[in-house]
N, C-alpha and C positions, 0 to 999 in steps of 0.2 A: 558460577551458575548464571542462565541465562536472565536479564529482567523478563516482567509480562508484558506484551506488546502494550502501548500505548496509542490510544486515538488522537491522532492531531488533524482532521479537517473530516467535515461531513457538509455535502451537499445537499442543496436544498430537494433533489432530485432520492437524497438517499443514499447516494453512493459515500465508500469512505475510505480514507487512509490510514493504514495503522503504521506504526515504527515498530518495527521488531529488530534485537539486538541477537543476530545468529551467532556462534563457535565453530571452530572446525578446525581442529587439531588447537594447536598454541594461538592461534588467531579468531578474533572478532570481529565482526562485519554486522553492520547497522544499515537495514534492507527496509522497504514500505513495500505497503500490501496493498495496492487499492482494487475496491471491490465493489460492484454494481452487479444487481439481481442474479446473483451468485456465479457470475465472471469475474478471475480473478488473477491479478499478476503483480510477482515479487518485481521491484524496482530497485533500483541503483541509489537514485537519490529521489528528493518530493519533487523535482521536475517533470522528472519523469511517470511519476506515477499519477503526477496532477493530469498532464498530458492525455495518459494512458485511459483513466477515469471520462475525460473530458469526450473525448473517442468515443470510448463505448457511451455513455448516456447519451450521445448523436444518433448512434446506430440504433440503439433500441429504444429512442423514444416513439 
């Protein structure tokens, strides 16, 4: 069974990243969610999602 996502970074802007621990078939894959005023994208790693996060809070500030 999968864990519950965990919060590991929130912006002072509000935006955030969660860790989520997916399955899919015999394998597990550890994905971040980062999310800003309900735009929202699975990630590979927290690189990527910091990035991702960073982006959009430019665009819609």
């Amino acid at each position: 069974m999968a864990s519950l996502p965990e919060l590991v970074y929130t912006t002072p802007q509000g935006g955030t990243i969660h860790k989520y621990e997916l399955t899919g078939g015999k394998s597990s894959f550890l994905r971040y969610l980062g999310c800003y005023l309900g735009s929202c994208k699975f990630c590979n790693d927290l690189e990527e999602a910091t990035v991702y996060l960073e982006n959009t809070e430019t665009t819609n500030y």
